[in-house]
C-alpha positions as CSV (number, residue, x, y, z in Angstrom):
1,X,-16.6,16.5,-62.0
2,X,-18.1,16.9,-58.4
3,X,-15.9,17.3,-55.7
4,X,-15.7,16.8,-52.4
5,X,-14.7,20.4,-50.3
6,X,-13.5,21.3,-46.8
7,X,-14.3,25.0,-46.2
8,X,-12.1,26.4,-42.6
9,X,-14.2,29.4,-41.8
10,X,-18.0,30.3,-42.2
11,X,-18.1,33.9,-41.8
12,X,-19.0,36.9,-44.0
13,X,-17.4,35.1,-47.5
14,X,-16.8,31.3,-46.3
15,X,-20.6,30.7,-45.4
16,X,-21.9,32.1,-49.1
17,X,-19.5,30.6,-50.8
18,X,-19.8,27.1,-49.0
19,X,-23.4,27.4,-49.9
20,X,-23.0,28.1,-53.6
21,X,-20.3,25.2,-54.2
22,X,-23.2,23.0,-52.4
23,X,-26.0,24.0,-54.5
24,X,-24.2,22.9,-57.7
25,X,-23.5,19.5,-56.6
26,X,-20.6,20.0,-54.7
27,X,-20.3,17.8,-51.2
28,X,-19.4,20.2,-48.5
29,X,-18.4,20.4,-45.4
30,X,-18.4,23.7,-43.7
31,X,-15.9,24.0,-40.5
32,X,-15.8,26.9,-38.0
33,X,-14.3,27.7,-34.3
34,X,-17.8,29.5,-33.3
35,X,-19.7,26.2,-32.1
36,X,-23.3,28.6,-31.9
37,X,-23.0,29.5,-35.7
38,X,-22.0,26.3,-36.6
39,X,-25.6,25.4,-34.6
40,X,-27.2,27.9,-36.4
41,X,-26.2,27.0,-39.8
42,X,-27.0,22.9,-39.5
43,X,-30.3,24.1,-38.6
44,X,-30.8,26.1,-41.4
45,X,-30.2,29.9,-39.5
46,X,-28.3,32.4,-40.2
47,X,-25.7,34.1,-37.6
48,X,-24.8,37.0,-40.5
49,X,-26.6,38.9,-42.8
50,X,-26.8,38.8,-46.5
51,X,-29.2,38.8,-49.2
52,X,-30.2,35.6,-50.4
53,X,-28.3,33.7,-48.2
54,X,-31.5,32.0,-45.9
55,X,-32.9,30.6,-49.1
56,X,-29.4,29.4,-50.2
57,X,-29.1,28.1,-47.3
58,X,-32.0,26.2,-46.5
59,X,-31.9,24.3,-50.3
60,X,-27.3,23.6,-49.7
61,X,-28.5,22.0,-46.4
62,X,-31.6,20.1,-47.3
63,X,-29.7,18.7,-49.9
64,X,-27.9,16.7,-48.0
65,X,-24.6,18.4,-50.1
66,X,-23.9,21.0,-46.9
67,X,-22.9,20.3,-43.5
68,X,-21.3,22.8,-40.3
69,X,-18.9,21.3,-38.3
70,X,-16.5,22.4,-35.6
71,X,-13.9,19.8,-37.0
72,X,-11.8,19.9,-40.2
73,X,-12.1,16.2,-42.1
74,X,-10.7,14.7,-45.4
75,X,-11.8,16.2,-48.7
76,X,-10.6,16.8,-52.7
77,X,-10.7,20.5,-52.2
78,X,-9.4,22.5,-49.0
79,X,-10.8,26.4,-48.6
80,X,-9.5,28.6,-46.4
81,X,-11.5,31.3,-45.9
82,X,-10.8,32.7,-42.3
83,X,-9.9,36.4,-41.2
84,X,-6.5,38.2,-41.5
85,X,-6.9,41.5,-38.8
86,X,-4.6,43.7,-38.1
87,X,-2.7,44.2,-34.9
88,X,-2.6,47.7,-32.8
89,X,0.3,48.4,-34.5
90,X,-0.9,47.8,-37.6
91,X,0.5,44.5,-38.8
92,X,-0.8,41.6,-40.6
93,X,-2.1,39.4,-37.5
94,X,-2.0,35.5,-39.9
95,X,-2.5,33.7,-36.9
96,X,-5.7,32.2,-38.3
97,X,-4.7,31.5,-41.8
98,X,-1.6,29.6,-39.8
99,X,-3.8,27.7,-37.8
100,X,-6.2,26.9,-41.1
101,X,-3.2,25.7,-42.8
102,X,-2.0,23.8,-39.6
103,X,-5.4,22.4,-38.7
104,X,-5.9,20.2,-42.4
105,X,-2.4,19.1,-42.5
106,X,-4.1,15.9,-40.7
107,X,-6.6,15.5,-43.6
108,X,-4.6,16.1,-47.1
109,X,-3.6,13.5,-49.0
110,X,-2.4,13.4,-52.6
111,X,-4.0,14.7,-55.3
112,X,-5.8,17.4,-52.7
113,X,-6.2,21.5,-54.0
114,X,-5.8,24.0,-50.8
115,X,-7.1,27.5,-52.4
116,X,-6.3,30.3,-50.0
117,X,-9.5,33.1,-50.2
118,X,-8.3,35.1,-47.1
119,X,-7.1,38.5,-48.0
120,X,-3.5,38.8,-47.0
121,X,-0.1,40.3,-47.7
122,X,1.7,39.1,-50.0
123,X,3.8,36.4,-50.2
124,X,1.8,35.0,-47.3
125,X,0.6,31.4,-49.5
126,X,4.6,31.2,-49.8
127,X,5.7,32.0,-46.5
128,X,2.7,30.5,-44.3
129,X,0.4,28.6,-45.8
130,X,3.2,26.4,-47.7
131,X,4.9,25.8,-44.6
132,X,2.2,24.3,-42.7
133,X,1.2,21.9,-45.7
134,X,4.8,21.2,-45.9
135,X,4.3,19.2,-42.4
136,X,1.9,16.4,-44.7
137,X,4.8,15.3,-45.7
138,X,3.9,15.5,-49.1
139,X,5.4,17.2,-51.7
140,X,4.2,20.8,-52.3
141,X,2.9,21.0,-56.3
142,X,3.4,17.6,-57.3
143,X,1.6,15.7,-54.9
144,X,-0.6,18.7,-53.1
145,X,-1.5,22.0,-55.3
146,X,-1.8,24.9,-53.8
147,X,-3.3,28.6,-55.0
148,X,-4.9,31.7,-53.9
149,X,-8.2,33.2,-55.2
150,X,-9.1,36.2,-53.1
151,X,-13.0,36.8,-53.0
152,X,-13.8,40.4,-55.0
153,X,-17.3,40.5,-53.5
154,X,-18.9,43.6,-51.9
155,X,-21.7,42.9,-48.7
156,X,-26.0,42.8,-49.9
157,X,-24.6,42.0,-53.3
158,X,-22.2,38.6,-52.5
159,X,-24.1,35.8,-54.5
160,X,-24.4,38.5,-57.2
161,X,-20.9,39.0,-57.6
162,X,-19.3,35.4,-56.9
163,X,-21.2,35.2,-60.0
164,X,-20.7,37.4,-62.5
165,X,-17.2,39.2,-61.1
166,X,-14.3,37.9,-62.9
167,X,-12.1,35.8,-60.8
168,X,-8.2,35.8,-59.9
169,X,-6.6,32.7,-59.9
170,X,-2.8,32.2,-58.7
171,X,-1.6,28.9,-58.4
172,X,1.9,28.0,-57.2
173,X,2.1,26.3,-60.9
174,X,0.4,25.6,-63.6
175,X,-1.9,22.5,-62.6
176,X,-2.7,24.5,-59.3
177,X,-4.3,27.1,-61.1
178,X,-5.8,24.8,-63.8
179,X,-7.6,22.8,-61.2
180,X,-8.5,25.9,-59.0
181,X,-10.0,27.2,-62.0
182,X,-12.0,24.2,-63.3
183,X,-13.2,24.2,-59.2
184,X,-14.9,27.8,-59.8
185,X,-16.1,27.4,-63.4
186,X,-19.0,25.4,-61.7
187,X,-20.4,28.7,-61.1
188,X,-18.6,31.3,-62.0
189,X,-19.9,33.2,-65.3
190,X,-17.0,36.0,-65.2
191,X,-13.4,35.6,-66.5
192,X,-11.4,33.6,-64.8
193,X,-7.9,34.8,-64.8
194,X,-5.0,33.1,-64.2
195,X,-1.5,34.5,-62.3
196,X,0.8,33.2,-59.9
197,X,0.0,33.4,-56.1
198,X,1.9,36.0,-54.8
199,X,0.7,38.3,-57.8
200,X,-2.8,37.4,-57.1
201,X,-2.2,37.9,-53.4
202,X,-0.9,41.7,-54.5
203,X,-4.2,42.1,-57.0
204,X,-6.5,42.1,-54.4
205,X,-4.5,44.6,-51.7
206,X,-3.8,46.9,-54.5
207,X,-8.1,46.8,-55.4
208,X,-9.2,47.4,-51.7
209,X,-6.0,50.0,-51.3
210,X,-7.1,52.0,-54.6
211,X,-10.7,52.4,-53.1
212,X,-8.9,53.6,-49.2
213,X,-6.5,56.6,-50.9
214,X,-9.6,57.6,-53.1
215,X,-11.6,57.7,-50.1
216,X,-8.9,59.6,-48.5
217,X,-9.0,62.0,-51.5
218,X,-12.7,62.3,-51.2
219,X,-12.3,62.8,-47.1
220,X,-9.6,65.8,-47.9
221,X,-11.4,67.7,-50.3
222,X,-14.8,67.5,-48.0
223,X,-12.2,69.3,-45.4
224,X,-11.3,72.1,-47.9
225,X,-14.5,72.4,-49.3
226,X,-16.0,73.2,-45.8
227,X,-13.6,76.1,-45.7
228,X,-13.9,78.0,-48.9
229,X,-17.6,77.7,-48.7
230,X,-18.2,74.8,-51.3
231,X,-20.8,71.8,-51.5
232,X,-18.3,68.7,-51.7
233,X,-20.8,66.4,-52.6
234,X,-22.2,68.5,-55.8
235,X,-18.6,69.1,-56.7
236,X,-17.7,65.4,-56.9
237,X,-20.7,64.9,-59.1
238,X,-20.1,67.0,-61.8
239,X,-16.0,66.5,-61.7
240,X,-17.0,62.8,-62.3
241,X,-19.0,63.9,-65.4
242,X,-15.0,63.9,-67.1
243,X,-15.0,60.9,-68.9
244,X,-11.3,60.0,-67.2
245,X,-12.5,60.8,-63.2
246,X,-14.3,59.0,-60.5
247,X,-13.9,60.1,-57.3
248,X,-15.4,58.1,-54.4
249,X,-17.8,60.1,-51.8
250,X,-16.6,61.1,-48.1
251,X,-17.7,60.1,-44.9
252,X,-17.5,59.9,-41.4
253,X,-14.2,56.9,-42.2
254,X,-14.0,53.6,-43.5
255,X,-14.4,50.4,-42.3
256,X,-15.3,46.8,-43.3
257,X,-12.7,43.5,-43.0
258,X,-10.9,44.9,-46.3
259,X,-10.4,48.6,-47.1
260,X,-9.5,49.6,-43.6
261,X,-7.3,47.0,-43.4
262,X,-5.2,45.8,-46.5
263,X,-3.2,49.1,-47.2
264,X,-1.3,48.1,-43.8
265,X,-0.3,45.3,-45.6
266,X,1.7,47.2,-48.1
267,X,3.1,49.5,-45.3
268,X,4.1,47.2,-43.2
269,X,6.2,45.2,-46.1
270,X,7.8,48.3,-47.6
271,X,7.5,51.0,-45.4
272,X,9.9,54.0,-47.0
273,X,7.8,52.9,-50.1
274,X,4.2,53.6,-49.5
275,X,3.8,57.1,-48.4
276,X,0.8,58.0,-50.1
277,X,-0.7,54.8,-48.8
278,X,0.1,55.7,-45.4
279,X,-0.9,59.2,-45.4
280,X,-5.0,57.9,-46.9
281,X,-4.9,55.3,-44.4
282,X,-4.1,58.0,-42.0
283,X,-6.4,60.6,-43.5
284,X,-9.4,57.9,-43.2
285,X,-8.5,57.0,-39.7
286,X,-9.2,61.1,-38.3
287,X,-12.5,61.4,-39.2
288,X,-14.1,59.9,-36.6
289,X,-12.4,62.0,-34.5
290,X,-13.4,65.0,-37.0
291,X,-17.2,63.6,-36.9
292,X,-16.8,63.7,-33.2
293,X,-15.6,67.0,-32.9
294,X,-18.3,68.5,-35.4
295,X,-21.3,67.3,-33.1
296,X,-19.4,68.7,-30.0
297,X,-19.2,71.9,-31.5
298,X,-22.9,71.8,-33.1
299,X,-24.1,71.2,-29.3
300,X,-21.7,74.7,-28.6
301,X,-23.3,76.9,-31.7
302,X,-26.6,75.9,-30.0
303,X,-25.8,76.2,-26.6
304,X,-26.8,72.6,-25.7
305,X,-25.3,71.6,-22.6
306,X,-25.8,67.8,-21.4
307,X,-27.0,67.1,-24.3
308,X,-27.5,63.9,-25.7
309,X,-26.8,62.4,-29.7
310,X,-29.0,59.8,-31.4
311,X,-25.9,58.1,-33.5
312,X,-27.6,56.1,-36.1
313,X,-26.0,53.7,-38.1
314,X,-23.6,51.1,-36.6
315,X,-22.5,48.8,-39.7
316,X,-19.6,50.3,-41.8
317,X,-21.9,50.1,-45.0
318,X,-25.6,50.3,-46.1
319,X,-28.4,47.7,-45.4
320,X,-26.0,45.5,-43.5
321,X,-25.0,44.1,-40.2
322,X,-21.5,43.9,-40.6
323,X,-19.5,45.8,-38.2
324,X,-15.8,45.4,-38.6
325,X,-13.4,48.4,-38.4
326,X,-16.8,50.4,-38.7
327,X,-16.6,54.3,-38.3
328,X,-19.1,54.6,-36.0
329,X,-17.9,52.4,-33.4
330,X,-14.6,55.0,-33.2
331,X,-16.7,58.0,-33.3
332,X,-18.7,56.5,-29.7
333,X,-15.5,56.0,-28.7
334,X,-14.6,59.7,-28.9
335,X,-18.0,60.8,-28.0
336,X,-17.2,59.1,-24.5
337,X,-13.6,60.5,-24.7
338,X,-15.5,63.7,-24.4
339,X,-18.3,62.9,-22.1
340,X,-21.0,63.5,-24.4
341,X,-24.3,61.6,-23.9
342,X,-25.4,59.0,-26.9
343,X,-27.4,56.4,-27.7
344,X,-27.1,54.0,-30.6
345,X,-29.5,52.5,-33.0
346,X,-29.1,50.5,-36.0
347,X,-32.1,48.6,-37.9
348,X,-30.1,45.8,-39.4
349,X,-28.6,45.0,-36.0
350,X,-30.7,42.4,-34.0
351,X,-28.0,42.4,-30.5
352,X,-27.2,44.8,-28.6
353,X,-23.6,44.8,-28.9
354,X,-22.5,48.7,-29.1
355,X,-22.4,50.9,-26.3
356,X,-25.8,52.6,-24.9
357,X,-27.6,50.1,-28.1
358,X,-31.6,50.2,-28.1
359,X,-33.8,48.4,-30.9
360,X,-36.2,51.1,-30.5
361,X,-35.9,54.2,-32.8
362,X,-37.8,56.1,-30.0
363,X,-35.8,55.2,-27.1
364,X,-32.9,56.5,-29.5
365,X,-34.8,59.6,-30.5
366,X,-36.6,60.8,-27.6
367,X,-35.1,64.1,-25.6
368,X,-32.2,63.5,-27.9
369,X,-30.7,66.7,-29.2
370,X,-28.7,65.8,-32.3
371,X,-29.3,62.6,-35.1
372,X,-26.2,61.9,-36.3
373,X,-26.4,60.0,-39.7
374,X,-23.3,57.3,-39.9
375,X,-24.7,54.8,-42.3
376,X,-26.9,55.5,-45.1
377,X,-29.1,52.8,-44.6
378,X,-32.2,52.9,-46.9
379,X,-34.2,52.9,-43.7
380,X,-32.6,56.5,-42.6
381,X,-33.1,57.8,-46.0
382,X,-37.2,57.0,-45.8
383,X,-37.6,58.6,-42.1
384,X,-40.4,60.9,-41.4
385,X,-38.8,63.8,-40.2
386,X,-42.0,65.3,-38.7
387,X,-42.1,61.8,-36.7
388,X,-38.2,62.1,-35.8
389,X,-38.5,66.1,-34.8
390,X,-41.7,65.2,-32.7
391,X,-39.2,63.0,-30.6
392,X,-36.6,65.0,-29.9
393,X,-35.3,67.8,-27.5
394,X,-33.9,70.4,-30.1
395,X,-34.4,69.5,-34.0
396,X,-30.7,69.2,-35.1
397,X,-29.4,66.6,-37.7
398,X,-25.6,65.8,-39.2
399,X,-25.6,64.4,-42.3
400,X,-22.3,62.5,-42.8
401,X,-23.7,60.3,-45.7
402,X,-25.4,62.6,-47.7
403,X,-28.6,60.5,-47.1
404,X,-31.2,62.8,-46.3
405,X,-33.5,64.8,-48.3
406,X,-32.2,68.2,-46.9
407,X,-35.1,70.5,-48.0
408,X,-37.9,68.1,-46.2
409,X,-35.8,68.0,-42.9
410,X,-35.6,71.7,-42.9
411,X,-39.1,72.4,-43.9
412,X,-39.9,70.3,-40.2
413,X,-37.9,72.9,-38.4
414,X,-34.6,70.9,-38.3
415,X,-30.9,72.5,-38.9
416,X,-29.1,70.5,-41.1
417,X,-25.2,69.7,-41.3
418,X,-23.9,67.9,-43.9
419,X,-20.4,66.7,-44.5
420,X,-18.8,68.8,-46.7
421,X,-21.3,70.8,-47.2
422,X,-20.7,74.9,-45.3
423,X,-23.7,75.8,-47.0
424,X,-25.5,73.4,-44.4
């Protein structure tokens, strides 16, 4: 049976998601605070990138089934789909997922499903989201149903996974996760498994934590490896070839909404409890500061002074333009902590929104000293390095992704640093 949905928030996982619910028949109406996207979007244009998305789009709003709004109104189905950041200190910041919750309490009636998709602590449907709905008047599981079912998708591959992942479902009872899950069934080819709320609230922080202390693990033994004369990233790959090991890759830090994010979640509930949590979140965080540090003290070995870095890469992952918590953002941050010249170039970001940003590779290249490799964009990985070294002041490259072809870099003259790596 077709529904009628209200999704609060059209970013990064409510726009995608919106669309796909629209292009299986599903009336929808799309609501965010950003007035230009909202623009965008009713005129068939995208204000984030993902694969797939402008064709999804375009059909979901020709349709007739999709529409943007700036303005919540009534539906069957009530999404809520909007960020949870974290503060400076590193707690949970629910603000929007309060003001979601608050802003359809005007539009629910009985018989009405409110699925929360945010990422968030645990125990957040119970002590937030509940709450707010609470104001309807209506009763909470008998007359309004209530569940969350945290999105498990990773950027460039989104419409691919809301596919064919399997699905968490945790309703506050049994018909809130029955009707959460019939909702998703119209597209969803994976398993659809069923919980309560607070566990699936605690399913998806313990996936994205997982990945963060791997990471971490990954980060550490790039560190060591560096100082017993070791190639981290040949070491990995043949420790994963035991059947019972997989150990993520290093780099210059994590970022994206989730991974850099979530494990505060845990340490902020139980604090005495999550040491090794703390300690890969912590471990993550320094190596921006390490990445930093290692292209001051390239521009020392080689006697560069006023120097300046090509930093390329902006987005925290590949072949995306999604910059949230990103690495490289912190490492320009301690590159002007220490007065070192930069400029910043990233193919998959259209704006100019990072500091000393060009949208020409050669403007970024030209007297510069050092590339430094952030992102391993597939763009990076196909450069010419006769074409970059022709460019530049002094032919000096560090790798922090692994995404270069070393022995055709240094057959054009260029040193090569990679992460990990003190044979490089």
């Amino acid at each position: 049976m077709k529904k009628s949905l209200c999704v609060i928030g059209l970013g990064y996982i409510g726009l995608p998601t919106s669309v796909m619910f629209a292009i299986h028949g599903h009336k929808v109406h799309g609501v965010d605070i950003n007035e230009k996207a909202v623009e965008m979007i009713n005129n068939k244009q995208l204000h984030i990138e993902e694969n797939g998305l402008e064709e999804r789009l375009k059909e979901a709003v020709e349709s007739g089934h999709f529409k943007a709004s700036t303005q919540p109104k009534e539906a069957d189905v009530f999404i809520i789909a909007v960020p949870s950041p974290i503060r400076e200190d590193k707690t949970a910041n629910l603000d929007y997922v309060r003001s979601a919750s608050e802003a359809i309490v005007p539009f629910v009636k009985k018989g009405d499903l409110v699925i929360l998709e945010s990422t968030v602590p645990p125990r957040t449907v119970e002590d937030v989201v509940i709450p707010e709905l609470k104001k309807s008047g209506l009763e909470i599981g008998e007359d309004i149903f209530v569940s969350h079912s945290p999105e498990r998708v990773i950027p460039g591959k989104v419409f691919q996974e809301l596919v064919d992942n399997d699905r968490i479902v945790g309703g506050i009872n049994e018909k809130s996760s029955a009707m959460t899950k019939e909702l998703y069934e119209s597209f969803v080819k994976g398993s659809i498994h069923l919980t309560d709320a607070t566990t699936a609230e605690m399913v998806k922080v313990i996936e994205n934590t997982y990945r963060d202390v791997n990471i971490a693990f990954a980060n550490e033994l790039a560190l060591i490896s560096e100082k017993v004369g070791v190639n981290v990233w040949e070491a990995i790959k043949l420790a994963n070839y035991h059947p019972r090991v997989n150990i993520h890759t290093p780099g210059p830090g994590v970022g994206g909404h989730c991974i850099a994010v979530d494990p505060w979640f845990l340490a902020e509930i139980e604090p005495d409890l999550s040491n090794i949590i703390q300690l890969s979140r912590n471990t993550n965080d320094h190596m921006p500061q390490f990445t930093a540090d290692t292209i001051e003290q390239l521009m020392k070995e080689n006697n560069i002074t006023d120097g300046k870095v090509a930093i390329f890469g902006l987005s925290f992952k590949a072949n995306i333009d999604d910059q949230r918590e990103s690495p490289s953002l912190k490492v320009i941050m301690k590159l002007v902590e220490k007065g070192i010249s930069f400029q910043t170039y990233d193919p998959h970001i259209k704006d100019n929104v990072a500091s000393n940003q060009t949208q020409d590779i050669d403007e970024a290249l030209n007297e510069a000293d050092v590339v430094a490799i952030l992102t391993d964009h597939d763009a990076f990985k196909e450069l010419d390095p006769v074409f970059v070294g022709s460019k530049m002041k002094n032919k000096i490259v560090f790798d922090t992704k692994n995404a270069l072809p070393l022995g055709e870099w240094e057959s054009a003259g260029f040193l090569i640093k990679r992460l990990g790596d003190s044979k490089n």
